[in-house]
C-alpha positions as a Markdown table, in Angstrom:
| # | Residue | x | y | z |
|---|---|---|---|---|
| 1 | Unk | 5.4 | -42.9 | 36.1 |
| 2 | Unk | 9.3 | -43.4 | 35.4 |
| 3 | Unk | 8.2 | -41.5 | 31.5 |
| 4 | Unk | 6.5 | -38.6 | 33.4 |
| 5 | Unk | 9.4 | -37.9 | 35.0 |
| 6 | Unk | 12.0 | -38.2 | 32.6 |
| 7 | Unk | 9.7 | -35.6 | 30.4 |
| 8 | Unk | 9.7 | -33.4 | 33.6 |
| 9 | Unk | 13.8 | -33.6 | 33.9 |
| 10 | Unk | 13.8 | -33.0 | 30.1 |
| 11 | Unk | 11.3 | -30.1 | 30.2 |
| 12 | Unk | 13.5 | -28.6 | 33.2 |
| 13 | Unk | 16.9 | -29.3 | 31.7 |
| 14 | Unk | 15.8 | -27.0 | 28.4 |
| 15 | Unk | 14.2 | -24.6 | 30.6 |
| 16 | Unk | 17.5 | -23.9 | 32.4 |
| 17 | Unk | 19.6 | -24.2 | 28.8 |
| 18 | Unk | 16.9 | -21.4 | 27.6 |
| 19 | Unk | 17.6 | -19.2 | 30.5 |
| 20 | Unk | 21.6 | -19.5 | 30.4 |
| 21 | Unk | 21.3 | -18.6 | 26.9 |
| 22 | Unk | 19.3 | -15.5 | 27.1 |
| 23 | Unk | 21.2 | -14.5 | 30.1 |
| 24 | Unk | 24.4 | -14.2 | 28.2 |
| 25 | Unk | 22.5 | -12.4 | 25.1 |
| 26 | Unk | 24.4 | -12.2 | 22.6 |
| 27 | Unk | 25.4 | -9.2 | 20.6 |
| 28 | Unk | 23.2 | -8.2 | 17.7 |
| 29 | Unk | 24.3 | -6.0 | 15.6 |
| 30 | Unk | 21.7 | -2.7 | 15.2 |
| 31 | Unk | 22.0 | -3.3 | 11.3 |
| 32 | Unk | 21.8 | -6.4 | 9.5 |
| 33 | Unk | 25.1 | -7.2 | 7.6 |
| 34 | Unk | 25.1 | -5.6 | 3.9 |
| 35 | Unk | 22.6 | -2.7 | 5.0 |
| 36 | Unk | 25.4 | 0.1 | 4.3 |
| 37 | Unk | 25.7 | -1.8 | 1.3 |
| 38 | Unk | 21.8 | -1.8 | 0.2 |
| 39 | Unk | 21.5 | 1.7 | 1.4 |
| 40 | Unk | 24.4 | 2.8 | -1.0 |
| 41 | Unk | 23.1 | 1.1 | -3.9 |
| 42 | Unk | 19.8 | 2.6 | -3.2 |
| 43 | Unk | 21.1 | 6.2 | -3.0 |
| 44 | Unk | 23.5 | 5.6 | -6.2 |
| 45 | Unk | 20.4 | 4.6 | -8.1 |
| 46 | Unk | 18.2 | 6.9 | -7.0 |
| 47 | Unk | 20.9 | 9.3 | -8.5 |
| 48 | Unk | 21.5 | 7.9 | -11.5 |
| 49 | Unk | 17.3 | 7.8 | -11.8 |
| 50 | Unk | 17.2 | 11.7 | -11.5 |
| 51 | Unk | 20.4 | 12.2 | -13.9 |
| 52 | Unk | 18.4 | 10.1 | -16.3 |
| 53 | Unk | 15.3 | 12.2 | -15.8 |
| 54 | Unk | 17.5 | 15.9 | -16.0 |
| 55 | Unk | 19.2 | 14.8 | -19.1 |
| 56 | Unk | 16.0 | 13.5 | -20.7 |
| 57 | Unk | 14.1 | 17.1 | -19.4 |
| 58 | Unk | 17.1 | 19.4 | -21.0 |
| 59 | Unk | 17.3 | 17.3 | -24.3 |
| 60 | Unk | 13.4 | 18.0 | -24.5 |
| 61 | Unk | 13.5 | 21.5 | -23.5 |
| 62 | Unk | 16.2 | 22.0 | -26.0 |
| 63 | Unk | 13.9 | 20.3 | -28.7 |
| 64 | Unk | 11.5 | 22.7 | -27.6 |
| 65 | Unk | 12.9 | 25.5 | -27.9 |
| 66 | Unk | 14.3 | 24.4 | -31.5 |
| 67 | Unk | 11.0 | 24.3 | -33.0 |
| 68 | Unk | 9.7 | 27.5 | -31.8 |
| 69 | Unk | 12.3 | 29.4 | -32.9 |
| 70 | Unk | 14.0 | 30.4 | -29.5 |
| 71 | Unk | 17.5 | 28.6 | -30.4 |
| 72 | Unk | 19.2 | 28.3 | -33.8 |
| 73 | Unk | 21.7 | 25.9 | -31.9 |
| 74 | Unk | 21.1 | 22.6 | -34.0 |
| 75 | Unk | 24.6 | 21.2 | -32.6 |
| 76 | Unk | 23.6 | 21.8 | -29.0 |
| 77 | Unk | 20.0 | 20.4 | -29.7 |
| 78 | Unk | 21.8 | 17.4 | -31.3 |
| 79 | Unk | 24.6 | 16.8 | -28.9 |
| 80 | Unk | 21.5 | 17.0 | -25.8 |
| 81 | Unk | 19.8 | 14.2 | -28.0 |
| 82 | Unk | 22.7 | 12.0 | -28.4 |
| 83 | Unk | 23.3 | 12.2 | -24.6 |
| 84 | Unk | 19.9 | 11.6 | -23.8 |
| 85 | Unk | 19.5 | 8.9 | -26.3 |
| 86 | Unk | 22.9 | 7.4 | -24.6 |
| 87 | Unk | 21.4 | 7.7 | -21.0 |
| 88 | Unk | 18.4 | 6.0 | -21.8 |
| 89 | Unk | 20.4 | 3.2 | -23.7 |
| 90 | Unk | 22.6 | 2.5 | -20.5 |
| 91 | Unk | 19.2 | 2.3 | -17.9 |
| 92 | Unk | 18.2 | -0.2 | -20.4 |
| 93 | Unk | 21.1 | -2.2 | -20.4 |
| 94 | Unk | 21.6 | -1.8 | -16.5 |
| 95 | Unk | 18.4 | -2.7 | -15.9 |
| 96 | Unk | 17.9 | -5.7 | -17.9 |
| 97 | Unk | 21.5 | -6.9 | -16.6 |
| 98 | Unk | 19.6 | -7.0 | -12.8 |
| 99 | Unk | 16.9 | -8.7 | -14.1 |
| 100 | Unk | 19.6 | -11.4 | -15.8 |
| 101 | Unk | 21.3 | -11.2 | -12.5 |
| 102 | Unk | 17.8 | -11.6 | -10.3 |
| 103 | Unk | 16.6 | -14.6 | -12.5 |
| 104 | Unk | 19.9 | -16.4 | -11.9 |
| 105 | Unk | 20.3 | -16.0 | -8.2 |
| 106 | Unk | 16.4 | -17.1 | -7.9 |
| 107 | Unk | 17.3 | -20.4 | -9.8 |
| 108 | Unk | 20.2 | -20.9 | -7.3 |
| 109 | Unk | 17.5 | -21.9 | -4.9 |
């Protein structure tokens, strides 16, 4: 009898802590901390991703146009090349430094 009605005090004491706690609520932010953050590095990748795609399109277009005769521009077609060849170098290099990064935060757990 005397357990019964410590369990009911107990089961009424953290019934009233509950209810003062979600009577004061307490501010949440709308955002979770660091979404401004993700959201930036998502849009500065995305960009990167299509500067990586135009340069690669205009290096082959300019290859293109080399072989059927439409330019006589070789240092143009070769400078597009180089910068294309330099872009795609760099993604490389970015990317596998994320995946470096990745790996060694995951082994932090």
């Amino acid at each position: 009898m005397i357990k019964s009605i410590d369990l009911m005090n107990l089961r009424a004491g953290a019934r009233i802590d509950l209810e003062k706690a979600s009577a004061k609520k307490e501010i949440i932010p709308e955002k979770a901390p660091g979404a401004d953050i993700a959201q930036s590095f998502k849009s500065l990748l995305e960009n990167k991703v299509n500067d990586l795609v135009a340069v690669t399109q205009e290096s082959d277009k300019l290859d293109r146009d080399f072989e059927a005769g439409k330019t006589e521009d070789v240092h143009q077609v070769m400078v597009a090349a180089a910068k294309s060849q330099l872009a795609i170098d760099t993604a490389l290099q970015v990317r596998n430094l994320a995946i470096r990064a990745f790996t060694s935060l995951t082994q932090l757990r």
